[in-house]
N, CA, C and O atoms as a Maestro MAE file, in Angstrom:
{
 s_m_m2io_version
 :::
 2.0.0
}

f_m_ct {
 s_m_title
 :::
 protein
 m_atom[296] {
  # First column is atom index #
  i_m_mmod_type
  r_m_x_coord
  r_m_y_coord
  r_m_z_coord
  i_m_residue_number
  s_m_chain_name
  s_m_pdb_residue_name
  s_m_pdb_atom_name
  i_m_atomic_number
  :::
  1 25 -5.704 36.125 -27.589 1 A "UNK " " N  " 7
  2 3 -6.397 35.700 -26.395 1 A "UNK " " CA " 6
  3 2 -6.035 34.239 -26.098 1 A "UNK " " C  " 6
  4 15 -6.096 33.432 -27.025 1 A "UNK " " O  " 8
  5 25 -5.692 33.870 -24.971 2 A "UNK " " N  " 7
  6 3 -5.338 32.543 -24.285 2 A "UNK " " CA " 6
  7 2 -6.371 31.913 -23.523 2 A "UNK " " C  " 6
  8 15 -6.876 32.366 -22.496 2 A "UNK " " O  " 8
  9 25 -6.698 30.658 -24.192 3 A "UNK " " N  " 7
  10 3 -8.049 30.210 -23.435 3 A "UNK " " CA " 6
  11 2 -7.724 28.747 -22.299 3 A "UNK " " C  " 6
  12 15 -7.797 27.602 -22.743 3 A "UNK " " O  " 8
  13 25 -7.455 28.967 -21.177 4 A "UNK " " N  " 7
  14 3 -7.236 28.100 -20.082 4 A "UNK " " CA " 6
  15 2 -7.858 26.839 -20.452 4 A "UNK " " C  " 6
  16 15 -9.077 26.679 -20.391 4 A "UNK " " O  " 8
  17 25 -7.021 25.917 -20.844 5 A "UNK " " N  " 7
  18 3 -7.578 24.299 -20.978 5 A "UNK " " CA " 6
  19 2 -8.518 23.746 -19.543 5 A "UNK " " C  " 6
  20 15 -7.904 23.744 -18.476 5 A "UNK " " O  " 8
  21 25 -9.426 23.463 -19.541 6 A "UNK " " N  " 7
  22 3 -10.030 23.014 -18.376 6 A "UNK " " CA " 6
  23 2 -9.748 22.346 -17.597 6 A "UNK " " C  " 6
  24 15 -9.559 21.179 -17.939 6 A "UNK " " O  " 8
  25 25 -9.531 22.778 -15.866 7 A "UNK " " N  " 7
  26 3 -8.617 21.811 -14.717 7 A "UNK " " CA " 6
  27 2 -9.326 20.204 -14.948 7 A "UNK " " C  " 6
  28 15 -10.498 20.039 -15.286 7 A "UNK " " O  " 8
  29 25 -8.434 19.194 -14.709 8 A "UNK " " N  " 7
  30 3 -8.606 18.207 -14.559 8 A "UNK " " CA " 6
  31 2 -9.483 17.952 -13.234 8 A "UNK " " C  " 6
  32 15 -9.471 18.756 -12.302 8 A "UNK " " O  " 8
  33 25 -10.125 16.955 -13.224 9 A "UNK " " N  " 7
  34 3 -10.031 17.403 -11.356 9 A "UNK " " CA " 6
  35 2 -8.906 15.958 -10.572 9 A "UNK " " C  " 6
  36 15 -8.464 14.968 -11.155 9 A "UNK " " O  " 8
  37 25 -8.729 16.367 -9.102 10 A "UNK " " N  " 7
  38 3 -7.572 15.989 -9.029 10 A "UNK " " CA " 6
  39 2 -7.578 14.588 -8.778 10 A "UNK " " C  " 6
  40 15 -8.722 14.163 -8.617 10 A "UNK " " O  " 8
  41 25 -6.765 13.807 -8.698 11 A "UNK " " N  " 7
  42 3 -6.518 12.330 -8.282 11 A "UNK " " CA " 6
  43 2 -7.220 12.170 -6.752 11 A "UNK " " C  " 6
  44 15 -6.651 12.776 -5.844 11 A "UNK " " O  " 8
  45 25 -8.492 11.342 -6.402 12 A "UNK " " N  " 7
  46 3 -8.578 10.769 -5.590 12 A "UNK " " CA " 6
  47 2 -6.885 10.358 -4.455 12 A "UNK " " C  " 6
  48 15 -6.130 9.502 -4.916 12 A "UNK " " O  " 8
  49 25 -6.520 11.005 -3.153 13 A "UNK " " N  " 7
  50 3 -5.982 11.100 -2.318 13 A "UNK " " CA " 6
  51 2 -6.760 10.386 -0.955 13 A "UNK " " C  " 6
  52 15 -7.251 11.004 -0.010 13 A "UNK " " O  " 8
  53 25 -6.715 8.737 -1.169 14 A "UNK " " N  " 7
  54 3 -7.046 8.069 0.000 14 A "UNK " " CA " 6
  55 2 -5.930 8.444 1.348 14 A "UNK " " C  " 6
  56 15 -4.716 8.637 1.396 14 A "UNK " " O  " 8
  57 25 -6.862 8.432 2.215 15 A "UNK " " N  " 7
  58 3 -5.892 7.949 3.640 15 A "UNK " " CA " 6
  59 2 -5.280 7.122 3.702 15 A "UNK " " C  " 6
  60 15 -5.550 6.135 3.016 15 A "UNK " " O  " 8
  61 25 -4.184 7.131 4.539 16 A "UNK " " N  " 7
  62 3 -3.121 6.046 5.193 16 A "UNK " " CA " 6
  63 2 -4.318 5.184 6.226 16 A "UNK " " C  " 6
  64 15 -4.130 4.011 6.549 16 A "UNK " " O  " 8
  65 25 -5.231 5.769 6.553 17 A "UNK " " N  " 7
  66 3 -5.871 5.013 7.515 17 A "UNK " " CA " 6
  67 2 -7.467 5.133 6.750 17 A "UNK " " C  " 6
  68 15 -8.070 6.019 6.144 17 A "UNK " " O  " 8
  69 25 -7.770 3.626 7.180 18 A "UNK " " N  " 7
  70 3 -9.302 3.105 6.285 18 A "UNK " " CA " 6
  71 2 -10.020 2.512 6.817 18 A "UNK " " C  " 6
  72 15 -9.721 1.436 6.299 18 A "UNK " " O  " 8
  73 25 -10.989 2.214 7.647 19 A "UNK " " N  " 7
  74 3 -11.609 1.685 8.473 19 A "UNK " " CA " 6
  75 2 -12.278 0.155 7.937 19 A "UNK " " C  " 6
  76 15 -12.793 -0.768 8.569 19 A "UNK " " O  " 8
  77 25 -11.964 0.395 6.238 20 A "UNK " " N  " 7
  78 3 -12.240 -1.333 5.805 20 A "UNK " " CA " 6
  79 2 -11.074 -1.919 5.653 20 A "UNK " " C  " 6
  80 15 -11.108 -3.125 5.409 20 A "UNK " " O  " 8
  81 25 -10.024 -1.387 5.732 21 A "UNK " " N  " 7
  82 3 -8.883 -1.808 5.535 21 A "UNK " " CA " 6
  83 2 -7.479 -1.370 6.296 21 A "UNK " " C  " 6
  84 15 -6.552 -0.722 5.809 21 A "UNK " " O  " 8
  85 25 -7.613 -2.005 7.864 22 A "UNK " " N  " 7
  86 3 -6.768 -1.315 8.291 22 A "UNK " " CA " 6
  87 2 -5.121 -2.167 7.962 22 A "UNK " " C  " 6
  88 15 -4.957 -3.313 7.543 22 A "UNK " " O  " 8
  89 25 -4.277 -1.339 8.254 23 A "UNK " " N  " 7
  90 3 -2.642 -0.918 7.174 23 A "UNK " " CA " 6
  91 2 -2.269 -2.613 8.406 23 A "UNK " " C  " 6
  92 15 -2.757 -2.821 9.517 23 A "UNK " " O  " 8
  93 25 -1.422 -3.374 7.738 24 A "UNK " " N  " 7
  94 3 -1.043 -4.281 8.258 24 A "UNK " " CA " 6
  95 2 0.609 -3.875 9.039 24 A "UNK " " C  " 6
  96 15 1.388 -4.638 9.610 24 A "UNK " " O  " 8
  97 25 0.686 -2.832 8.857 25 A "UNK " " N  " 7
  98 3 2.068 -2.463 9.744 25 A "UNK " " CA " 6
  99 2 2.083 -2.256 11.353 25 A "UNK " " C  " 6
  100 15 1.459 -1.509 12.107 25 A "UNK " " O  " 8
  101 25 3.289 -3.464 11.582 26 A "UNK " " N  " 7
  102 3 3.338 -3.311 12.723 26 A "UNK " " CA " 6
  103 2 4.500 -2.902 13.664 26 A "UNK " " C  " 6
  104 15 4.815 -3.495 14.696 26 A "UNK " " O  " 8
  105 25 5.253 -1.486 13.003 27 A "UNK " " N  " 7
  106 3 6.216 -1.060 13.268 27 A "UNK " " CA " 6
  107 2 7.440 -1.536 13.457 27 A "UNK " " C  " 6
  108 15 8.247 -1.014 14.225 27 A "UNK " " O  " 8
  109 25 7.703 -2.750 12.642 28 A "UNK " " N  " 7
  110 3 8.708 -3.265 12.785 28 A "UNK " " CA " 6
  111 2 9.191 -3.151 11.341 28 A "UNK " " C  " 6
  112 15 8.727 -4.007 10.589 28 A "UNK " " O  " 8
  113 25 10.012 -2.283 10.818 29 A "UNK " " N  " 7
  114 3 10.138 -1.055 9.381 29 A "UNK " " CA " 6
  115 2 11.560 -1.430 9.200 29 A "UNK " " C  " 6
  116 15 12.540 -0.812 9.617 29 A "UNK " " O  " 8
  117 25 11.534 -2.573 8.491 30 A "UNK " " N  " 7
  118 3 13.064 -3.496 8.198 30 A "UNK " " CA " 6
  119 2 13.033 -4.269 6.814 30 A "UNK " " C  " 6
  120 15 12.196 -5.172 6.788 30 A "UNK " " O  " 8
  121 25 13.666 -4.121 5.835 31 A "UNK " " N  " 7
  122 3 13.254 -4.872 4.387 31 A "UNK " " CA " 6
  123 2 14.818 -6.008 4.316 31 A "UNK " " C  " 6
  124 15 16.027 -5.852 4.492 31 A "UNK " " O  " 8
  125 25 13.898 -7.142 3.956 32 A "UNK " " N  " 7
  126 3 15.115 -8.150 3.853 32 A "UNK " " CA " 6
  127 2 15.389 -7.975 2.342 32 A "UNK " " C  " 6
  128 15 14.874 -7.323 1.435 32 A "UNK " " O  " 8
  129 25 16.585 -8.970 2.481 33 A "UNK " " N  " 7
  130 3 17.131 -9.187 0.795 33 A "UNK " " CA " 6
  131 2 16.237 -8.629 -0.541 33 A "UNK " " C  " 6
  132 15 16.490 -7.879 -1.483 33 A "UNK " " O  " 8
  133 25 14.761 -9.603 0.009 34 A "UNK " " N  " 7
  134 3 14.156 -9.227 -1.544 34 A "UNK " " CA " 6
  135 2 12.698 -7.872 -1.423 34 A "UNK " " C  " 6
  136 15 11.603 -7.792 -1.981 34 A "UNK " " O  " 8
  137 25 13.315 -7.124 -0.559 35 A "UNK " " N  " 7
  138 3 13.067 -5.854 -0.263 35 A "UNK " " CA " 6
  139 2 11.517 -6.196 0.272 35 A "UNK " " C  " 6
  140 15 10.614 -5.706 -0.406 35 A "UNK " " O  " 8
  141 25 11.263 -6.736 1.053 36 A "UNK " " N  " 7
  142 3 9.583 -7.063 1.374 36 A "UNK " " CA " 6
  143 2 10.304 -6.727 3.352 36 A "UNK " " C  " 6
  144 15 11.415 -6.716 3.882 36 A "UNK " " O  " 8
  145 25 9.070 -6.544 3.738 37 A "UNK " " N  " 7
  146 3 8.902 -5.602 4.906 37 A "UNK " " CA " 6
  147 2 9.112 -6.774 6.019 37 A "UNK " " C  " 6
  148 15 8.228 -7.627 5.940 37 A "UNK " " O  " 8
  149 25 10.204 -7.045 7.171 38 A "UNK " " N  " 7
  150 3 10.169 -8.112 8.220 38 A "UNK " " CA " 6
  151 2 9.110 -8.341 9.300 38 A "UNK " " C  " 6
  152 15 8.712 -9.294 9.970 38 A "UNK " " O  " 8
  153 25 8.725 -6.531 9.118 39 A "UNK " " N  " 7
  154 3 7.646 -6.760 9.857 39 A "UNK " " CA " 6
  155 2 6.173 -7.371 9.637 39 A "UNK " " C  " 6
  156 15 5.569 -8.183 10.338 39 A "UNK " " O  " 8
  157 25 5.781 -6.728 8.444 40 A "UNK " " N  " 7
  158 3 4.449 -6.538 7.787 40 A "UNK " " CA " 6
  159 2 4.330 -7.802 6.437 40 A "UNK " " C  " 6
  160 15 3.312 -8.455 6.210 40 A "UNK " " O  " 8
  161 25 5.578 -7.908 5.708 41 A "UNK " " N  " 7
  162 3 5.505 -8.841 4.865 41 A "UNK " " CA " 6
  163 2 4.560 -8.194 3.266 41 A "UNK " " C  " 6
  164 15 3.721 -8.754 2.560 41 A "UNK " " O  " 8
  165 25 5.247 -6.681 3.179 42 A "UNK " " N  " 7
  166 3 4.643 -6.541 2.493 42 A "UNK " " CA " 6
  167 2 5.820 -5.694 1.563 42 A "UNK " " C  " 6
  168 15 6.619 -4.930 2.105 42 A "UNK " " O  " 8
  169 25 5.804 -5.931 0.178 43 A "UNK " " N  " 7
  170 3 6.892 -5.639 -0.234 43 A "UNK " " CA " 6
  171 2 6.956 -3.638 -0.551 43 A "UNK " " C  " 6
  172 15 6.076 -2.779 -0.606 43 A "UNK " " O  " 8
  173 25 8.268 -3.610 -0.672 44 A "UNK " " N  " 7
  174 3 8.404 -1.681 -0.544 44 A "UNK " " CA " 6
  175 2 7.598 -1.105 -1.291 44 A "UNK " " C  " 6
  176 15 7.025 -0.088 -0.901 44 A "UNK " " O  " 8
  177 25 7.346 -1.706 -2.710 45 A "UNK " " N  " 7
  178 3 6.716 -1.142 -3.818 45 A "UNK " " CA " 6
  179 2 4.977 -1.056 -3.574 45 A "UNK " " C  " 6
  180 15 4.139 -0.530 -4.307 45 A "UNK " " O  " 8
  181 25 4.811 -1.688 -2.424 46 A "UNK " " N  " 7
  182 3 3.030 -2.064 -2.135 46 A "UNK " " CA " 6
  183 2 3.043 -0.798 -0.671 46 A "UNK " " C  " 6
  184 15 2.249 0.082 -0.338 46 A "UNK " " O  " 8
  185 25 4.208 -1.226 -0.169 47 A "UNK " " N  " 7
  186 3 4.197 -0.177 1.353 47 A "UNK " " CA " 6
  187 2 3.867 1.730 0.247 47 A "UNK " " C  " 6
  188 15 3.044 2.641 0.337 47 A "UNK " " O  " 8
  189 25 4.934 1.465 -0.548 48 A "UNK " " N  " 7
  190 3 4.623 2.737 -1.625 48 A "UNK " " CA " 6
  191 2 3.446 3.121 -1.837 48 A "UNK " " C  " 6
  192 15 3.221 4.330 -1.787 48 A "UNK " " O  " 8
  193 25 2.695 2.467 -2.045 49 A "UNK " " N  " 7
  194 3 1.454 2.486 -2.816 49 A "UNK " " CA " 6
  195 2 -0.042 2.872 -2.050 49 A "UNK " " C  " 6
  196 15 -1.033 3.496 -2.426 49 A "UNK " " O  " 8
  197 25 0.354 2.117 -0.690 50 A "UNK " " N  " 7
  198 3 -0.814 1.955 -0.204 50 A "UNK " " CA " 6
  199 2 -1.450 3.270 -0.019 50 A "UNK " " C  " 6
  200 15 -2.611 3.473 -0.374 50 A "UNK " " O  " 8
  201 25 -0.501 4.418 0.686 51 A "UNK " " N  " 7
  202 3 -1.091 5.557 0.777 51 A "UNK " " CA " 6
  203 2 -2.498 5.996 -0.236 51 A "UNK " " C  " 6
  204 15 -3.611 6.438 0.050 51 A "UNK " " O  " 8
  205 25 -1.681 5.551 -1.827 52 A "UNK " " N  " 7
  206 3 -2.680 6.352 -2.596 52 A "UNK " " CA " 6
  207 2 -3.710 4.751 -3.135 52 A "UNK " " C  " 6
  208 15 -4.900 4.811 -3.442 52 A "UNK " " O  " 8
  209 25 -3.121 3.828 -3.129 53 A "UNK " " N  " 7
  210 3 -4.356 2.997 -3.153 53 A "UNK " " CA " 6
  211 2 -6.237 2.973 -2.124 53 A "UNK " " C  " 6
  212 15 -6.632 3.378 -1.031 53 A "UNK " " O  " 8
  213 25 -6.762 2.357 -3.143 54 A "UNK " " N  " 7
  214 3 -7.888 2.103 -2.864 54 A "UNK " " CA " 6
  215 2 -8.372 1.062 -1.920 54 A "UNK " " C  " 6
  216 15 -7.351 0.562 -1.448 54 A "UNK " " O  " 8
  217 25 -9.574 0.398 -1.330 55 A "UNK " " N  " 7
  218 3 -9.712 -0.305 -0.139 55 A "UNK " " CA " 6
  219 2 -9.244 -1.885 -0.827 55 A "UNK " " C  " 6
  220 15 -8.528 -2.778 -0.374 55 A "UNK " " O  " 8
  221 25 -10.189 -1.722 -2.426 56 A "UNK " " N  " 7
  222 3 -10.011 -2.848 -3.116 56 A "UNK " " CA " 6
  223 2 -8.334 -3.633 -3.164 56 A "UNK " " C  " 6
  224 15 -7.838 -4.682 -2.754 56 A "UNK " " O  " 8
  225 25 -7.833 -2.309 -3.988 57 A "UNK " " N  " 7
  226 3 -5.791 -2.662 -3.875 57 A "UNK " " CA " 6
  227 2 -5.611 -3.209 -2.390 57 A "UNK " " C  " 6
  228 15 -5.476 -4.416 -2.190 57 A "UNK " " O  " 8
  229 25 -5.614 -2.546 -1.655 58 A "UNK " " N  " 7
  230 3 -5.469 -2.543 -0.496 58 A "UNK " " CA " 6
  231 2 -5.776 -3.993 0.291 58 A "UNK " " C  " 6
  232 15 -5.342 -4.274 1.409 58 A "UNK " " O  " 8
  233 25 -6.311 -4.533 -0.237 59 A "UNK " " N  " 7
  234 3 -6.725 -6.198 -0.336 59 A "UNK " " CA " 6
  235 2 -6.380 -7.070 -0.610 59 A "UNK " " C  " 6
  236 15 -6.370 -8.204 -0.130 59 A "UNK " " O  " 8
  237 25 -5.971 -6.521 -1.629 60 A "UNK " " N  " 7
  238 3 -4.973 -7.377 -2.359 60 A "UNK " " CA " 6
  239 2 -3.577 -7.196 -2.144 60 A "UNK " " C  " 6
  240 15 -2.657 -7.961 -2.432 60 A "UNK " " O  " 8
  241 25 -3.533 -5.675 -1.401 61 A "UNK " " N  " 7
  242 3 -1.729 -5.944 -0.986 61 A "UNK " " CA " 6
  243 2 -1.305 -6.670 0.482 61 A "UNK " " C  " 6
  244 15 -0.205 -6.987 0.937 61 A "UNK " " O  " 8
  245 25 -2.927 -6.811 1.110 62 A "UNK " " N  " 7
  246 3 -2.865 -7.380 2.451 62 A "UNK " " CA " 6
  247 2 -2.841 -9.082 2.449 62 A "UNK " " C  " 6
  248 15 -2.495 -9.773 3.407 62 A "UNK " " O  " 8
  249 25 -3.325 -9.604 1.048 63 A "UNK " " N  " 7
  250 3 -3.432 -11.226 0.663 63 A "UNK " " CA " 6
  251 2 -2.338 -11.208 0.525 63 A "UNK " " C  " 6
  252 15 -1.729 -11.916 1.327 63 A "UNK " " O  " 8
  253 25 -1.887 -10.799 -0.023 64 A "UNK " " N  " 7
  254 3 -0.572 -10.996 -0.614 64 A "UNK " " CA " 6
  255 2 0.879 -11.224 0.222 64 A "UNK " " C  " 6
  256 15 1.696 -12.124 0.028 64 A "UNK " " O  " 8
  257 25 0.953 -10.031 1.304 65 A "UNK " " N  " 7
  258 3 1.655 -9.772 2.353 65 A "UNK " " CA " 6
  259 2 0.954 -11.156 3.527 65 A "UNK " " C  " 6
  260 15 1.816 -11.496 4.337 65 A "UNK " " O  " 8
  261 25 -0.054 -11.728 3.650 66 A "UNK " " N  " 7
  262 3 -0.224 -12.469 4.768 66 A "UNK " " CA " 6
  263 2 0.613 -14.098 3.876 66 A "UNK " " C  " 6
  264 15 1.303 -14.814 4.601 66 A "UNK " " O  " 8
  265 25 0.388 -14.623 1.873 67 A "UNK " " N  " 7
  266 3 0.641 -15.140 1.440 67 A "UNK " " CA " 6
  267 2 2.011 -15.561 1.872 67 A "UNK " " C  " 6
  268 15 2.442 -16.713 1.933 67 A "UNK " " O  " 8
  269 25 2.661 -14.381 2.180 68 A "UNK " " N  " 7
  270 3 4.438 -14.096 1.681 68 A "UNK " " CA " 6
  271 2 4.607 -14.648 3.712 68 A "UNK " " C  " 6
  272 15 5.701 -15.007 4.148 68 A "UNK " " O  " 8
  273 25 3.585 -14.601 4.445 69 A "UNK " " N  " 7
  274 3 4.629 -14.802 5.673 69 A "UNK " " CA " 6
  275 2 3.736 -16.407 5.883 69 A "UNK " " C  " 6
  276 15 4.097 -17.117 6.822 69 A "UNK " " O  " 8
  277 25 2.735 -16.834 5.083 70 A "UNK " " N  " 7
  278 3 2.580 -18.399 5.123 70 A "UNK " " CA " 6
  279 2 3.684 -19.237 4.715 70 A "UNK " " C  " 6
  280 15 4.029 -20.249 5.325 70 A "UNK " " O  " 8
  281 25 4.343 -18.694 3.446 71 A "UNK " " N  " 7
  282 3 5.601 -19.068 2.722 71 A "UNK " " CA " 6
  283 2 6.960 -19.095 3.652 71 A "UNK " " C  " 6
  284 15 7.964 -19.806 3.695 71 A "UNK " " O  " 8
  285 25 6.518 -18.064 4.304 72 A "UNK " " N  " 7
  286 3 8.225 -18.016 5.139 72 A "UNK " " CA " 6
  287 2 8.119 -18.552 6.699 72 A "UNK " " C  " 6
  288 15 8.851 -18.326 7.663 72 A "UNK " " O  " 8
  289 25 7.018 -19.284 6.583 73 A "UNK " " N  " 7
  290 3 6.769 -19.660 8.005 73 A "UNK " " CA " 6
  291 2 6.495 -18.801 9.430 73 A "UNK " " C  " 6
  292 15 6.461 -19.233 10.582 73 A "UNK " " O  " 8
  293 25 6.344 -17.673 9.018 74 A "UNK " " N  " 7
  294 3 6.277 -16.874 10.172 74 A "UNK " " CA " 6
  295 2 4.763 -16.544 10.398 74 A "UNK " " C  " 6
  296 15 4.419 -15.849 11.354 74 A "UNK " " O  " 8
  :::
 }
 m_bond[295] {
  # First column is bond index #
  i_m_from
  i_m_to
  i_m_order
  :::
  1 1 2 1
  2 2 3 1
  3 3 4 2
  4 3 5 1
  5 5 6 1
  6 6 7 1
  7 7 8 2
  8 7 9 1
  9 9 10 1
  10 10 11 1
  11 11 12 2
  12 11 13 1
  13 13 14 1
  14 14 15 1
  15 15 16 2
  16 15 17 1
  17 17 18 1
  18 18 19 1
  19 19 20 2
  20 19 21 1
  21 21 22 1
  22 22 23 1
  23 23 24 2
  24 23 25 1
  25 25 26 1
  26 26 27 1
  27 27 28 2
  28 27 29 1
  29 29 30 1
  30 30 31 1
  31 31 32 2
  32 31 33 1
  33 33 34 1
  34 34 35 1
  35 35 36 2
  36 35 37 1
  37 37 38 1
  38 38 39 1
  39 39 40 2
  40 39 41 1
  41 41 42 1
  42 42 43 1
  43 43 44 2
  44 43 45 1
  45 45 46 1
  46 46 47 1
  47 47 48 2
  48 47 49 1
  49 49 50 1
  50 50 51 1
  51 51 52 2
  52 51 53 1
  53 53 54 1
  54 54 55 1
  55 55 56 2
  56 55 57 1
  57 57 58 1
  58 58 59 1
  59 59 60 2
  60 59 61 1
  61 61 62 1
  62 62 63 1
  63 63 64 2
  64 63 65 1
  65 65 66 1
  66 66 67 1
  67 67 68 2
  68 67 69 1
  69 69 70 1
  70 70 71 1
  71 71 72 2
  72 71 73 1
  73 73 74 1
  74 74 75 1
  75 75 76 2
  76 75 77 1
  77 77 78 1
  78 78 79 1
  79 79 80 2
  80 79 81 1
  81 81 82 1
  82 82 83 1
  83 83 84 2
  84 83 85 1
  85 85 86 1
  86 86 87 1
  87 87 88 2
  88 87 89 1
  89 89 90 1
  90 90 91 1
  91 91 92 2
  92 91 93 1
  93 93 94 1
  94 94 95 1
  95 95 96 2
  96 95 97 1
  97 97 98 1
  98 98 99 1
  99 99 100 2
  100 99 101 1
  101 101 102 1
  102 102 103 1
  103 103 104 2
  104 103 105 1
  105 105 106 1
  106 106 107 1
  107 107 108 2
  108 107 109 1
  109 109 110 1
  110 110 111 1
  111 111 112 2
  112 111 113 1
  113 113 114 1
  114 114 115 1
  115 115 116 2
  116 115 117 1
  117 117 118 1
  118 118 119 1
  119 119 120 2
  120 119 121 1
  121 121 122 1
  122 122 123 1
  123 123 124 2
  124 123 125 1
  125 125 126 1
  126 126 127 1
  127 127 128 2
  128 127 129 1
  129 129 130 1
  130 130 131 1
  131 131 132 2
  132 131 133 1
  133 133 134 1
  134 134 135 1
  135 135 136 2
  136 135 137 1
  137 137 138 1
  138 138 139 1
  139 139 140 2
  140 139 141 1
  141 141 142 1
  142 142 143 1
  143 143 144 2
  144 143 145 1
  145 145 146 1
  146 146 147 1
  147 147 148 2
  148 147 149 1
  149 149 150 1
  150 150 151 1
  151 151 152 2
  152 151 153 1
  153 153 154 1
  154 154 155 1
  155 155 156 2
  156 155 157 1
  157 157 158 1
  158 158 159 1
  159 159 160 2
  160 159 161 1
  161 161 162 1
  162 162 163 1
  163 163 164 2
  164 163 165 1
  165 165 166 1
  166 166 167 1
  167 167 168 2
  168 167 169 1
  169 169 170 1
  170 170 171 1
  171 171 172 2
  172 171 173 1
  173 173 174 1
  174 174 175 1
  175 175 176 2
  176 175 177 1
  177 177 178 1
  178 178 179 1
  179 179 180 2
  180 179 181 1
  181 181 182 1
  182 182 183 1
  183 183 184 2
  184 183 185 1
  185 185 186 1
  186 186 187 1
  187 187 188 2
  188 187 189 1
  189 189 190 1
  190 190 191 1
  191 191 192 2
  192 191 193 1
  193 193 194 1
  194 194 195 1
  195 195 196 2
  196 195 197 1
  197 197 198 1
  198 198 199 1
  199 199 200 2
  200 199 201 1
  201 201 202 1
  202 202 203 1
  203 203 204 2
  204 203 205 1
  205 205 206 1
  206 206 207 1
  207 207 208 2
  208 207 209 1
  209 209 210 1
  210 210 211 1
  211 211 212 2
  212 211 213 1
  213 213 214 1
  214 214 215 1
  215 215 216 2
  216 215 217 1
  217 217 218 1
  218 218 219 1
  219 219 220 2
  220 219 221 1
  221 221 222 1
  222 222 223 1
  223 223 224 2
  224 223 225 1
  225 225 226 1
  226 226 227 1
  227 227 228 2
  228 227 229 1
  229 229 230 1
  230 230 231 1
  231 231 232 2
  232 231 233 1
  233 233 234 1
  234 234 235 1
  235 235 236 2
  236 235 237 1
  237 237 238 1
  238 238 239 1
  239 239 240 2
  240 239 241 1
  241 241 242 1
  242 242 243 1
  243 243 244 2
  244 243 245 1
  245 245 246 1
  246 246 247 1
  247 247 248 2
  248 247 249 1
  249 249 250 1
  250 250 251 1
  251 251 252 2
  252 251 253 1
  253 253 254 1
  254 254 255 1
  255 255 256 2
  256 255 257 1
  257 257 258 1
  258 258 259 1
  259 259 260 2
  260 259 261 1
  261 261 262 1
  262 262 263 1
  263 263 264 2
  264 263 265 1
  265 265 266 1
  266 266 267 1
  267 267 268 2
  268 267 269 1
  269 269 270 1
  270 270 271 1
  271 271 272 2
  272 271 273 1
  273 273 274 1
  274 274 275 1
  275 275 276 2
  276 275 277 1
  277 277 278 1
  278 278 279 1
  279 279 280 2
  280 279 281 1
  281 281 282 1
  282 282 283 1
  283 283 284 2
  284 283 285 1
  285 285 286 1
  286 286 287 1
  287 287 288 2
  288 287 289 1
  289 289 290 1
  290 290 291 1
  291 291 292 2
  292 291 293 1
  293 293 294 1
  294 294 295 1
  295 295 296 2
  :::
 }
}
């Protein structure tokens, strides 16, 4: 007899869209040299993410991305 290990349950699947945190993209979907977004200023690996991130992450990938275009003057 084979006894079914019990389902996990599944990974929390946030929206692309969050009403505390709306997505800082502004369709301008272009990565320079050090792969961060021309438009948004947010690097590929965070644009990756955000889907399944939380409002909290999501905060921190938006400080971060506004940090990166204080730095570059834009």
């Amino acid at each position: 007899m084979v006894t079914e290990a019990a389902a996990r349950p599944p990974k929390p699947l946030y929206s692309n869209v969050s009403p505390a945190v709306p997505s800082p993209c502004t369709g301008v979907c272009r990565l320079d040299e050090q792969k961060v977004c021309l438009g948004c200023a947010r690097h590929v690996e965070d644009i990756r993410e955000w889907r399944s991130a939380d409002d909290q992450r999501r905060r921190v990938i938006v400080a971060q991305a506004s940090q990166r275009k204080l730095s570059n003057g834009a």
